[in-house]
N, C-alpha and C positions, 0 to 999 in steps of 0.2 A: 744215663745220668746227666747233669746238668751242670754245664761249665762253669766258672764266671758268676757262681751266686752272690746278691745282694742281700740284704735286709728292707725288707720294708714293715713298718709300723703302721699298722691301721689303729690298734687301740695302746693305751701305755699298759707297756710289758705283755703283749703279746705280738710275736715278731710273726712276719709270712714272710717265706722265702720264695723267689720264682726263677727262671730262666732267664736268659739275657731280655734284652729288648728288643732282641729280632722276633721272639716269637710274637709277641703283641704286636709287631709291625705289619706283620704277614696279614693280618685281618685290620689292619690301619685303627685299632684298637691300643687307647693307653692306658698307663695304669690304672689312674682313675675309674678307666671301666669294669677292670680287673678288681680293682676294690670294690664298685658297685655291686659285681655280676657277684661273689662272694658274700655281700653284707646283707642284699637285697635277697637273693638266691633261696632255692631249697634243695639238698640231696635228692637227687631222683634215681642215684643207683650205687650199690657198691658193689666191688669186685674184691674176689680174694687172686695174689698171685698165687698161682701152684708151686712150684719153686720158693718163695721166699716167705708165702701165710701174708704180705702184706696187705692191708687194705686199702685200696682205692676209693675215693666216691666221686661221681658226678654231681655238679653243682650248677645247675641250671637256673638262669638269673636274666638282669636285662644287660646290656652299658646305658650309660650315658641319654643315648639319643632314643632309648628305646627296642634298641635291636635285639632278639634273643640270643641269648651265646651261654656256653659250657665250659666249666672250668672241670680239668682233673684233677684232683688233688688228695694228698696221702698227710696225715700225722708223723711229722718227724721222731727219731728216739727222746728230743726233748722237749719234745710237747709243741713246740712249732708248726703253723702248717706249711705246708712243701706245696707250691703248684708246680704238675708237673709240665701244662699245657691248656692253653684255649683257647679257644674257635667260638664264630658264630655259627648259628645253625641258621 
């Protein structure tokens, strides 16, 4: 689970929540990409957990400069989405 969560607003009154800033660090990736790869994006997969029924999906999109990259991300209890993680491919 995910330390240190923020709020961030892409549209009014719908909140996305994500991981610190290290993880979008790791692929030299900033928010903004993270909100591209998300707005611009389409599901390309979901996953159920075994253990907990939740739903995952993959959100495969571009950043910024074009690059392709995948967001994880799950629907919180209150209707928020939760990134759990993303990477370029």
């Amino acid at each position: 689970m995910c330390r240190n969560l923020a709020v961030f607003q892409c549209h009014p009154g719908i909140g996305v929540w994500w991981c610190p800033a290290e993880e979008l660090e790791d692929d030299n990736l900033s928010i903004l990409d993270l909100e591209n790869i998300i707005l611009t994006g389409q599901i390309t997969e979901r996953q159920r957990d075994a253990q907990t029924r939740e739903v995952k999906c993959i959100v495969a999109g571009v950043t910024l400069d074009g690059s392709s990259a995948e967001a994880v991300v799950k629907t919180g209890f209150t209707g928020k989405l939760i990134v759990i993680t993303v990477y370029l491919c």
